[in-house]
N, C-alpha and C positions, 0 to 999 in steps of 0.2 A: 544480647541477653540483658535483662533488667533484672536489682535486685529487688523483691517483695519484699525482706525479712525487719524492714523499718515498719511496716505496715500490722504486722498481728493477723489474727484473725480476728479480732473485736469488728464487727460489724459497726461500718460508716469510717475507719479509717484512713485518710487518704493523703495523697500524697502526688505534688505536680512536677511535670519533667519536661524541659527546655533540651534539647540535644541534635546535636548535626553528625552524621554518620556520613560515611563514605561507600558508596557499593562496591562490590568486588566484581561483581558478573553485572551485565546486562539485564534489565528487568523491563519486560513488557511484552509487546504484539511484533508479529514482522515487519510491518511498515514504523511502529513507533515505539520509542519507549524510554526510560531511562538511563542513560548512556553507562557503561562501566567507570565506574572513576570520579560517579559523577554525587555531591553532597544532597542528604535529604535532611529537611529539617524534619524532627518531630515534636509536638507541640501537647504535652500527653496529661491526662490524670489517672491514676492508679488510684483504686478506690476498693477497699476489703469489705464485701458483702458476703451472705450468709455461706454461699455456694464456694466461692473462691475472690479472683481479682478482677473486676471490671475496669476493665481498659477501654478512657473516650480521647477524643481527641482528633486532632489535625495531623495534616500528613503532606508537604509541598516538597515539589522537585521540580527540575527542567527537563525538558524531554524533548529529543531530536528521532527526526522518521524522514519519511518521503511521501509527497502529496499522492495520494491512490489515483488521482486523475491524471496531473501533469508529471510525475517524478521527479518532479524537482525539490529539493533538500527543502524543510521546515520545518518548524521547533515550535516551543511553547512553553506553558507553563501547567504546571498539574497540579492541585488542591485537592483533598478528598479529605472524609469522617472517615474515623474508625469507632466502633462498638463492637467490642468485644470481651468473650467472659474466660476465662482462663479458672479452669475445676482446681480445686485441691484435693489432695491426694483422701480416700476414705468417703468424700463428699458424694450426694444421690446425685448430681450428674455425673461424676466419675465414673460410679459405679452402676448407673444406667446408659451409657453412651458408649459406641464404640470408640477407637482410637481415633478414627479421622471424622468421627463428627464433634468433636471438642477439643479446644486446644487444653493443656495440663500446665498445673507451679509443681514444676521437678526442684527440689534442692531449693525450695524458696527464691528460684531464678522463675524468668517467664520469655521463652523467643519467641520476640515481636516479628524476625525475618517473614515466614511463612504466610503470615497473615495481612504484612504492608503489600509482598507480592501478590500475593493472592486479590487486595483489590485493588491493587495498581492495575492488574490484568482489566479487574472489570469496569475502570472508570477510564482506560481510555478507549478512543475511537478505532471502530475495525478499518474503517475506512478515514483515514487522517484527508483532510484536505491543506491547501496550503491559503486557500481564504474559499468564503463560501460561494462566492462566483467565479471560481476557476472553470475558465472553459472545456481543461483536459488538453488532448491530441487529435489532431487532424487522422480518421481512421485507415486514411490513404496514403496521406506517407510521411503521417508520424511528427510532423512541427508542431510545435503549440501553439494553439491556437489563438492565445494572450498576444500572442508577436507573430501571427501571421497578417495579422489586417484583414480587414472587412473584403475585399476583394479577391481573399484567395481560395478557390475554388477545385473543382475536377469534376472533368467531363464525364459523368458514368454512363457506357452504355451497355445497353440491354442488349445481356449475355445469349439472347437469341440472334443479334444481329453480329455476332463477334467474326460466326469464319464469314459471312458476306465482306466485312469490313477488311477481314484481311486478305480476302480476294480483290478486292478493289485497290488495295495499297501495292498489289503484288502487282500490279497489272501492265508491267511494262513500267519505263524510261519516263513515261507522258504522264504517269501518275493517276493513270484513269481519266485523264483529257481528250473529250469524245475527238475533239479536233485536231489531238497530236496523235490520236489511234487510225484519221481518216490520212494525214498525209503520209503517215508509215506506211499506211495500203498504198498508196497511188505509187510510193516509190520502188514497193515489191513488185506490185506491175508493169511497172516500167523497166524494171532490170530483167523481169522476165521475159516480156518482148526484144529485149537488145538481144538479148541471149538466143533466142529462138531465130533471129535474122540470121543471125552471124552462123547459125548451124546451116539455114539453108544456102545461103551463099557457098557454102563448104562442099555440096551437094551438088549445085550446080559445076562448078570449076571440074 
């Protein structure tokens, strides 16, 4: 909260503010934001115009996320404006606006929270990166791409050929080696003929 009540309502009044605040919650996007616990500067003028208090000014924090490409941890730094108009109570925008389309000076106080978060929301990035030629991940099995090297690759094949390919893997001991398929025959025949003598031998006797 900030006190107005040095201000007046004499139009063009004003008055500058230097202050470092501490957050209590987390402010920002899923991937990024302004950490809990973490100090903002605000860098402000309060200024008493006809409507209410015009509030400009600067707004800096640090802010910790995770790259949307590679997920790996990165930070920053955040700057943004603020303009904004804070109605006094009795005043035609007060008394033409609904509640949540104007902020209000309750008690000759003004809370800035609502309105730092609100464009802390809009000034950072949906998608944070960790620099702007981050490669991302490998879609195959997930390395970074930063540290995988130029060399690392994966064989994709065309999921028409898939049960052929694992009929071929399946294909016996020889691995689908036409020439470890042809001595397997000659040795099935040849056990077959041993076997077929030794029955007639048996026959004869």
């Amino acid at each position: 909260m900030l006190d107005t009540s040095r201000l007046g309502r004499r139009p063009g009044s004003m008055r500058t503010i230097e202050r470092t605040v501490t957050v209590d919650e987390r402010i920002g996007l899923d991937l990024i934001a302004i950490p809990a616990g973490s100090p903002i500067e605000l860098d402000l003028r309060l200024e008493s115009v006809v409507e209410g208090v015009l509030v400009t000014g600067g707004v800096r924090a640090d802010t910790e996320g995770e790259c949307s490409r590679c997920l790996e941890p990165t930070s920053g730094e955040l700057e943004l404006s603020l303009t904004e108009l804070f109605a006094y109570p009795d005043s035609v925008t007060d008394e033409t606006t609904d509640e949540d389309e104007a902020h209000r000076v309750v008690d000759e106080l003004i809370d800035l929270e609502p309105v730092v978060v609100g464009a802390v929301g809009l000034a950072l990035p949906l998608q944070p990166l960790c620099s702007e030629d981050c490669l991302g991940l490998c879609p195959e099995c997930g390395i970074r791409l930063a540290i995988a090297g130029s060399e690392h690759g994966h064989e994709i094949l065309d999921p028409r050929w898939a049960a052929l390919a694992e009929k071929v893997a399946g294909d016996g001991d020889d691995g689908g080696d036409p020439q470890g398929r042809h001595t397997r025959d000659q040795q099935n025949t040849s056990s077959a003929n041993t076997d077929l003598g030794s029955h007639n031998e048996a026959e004869e006797k």
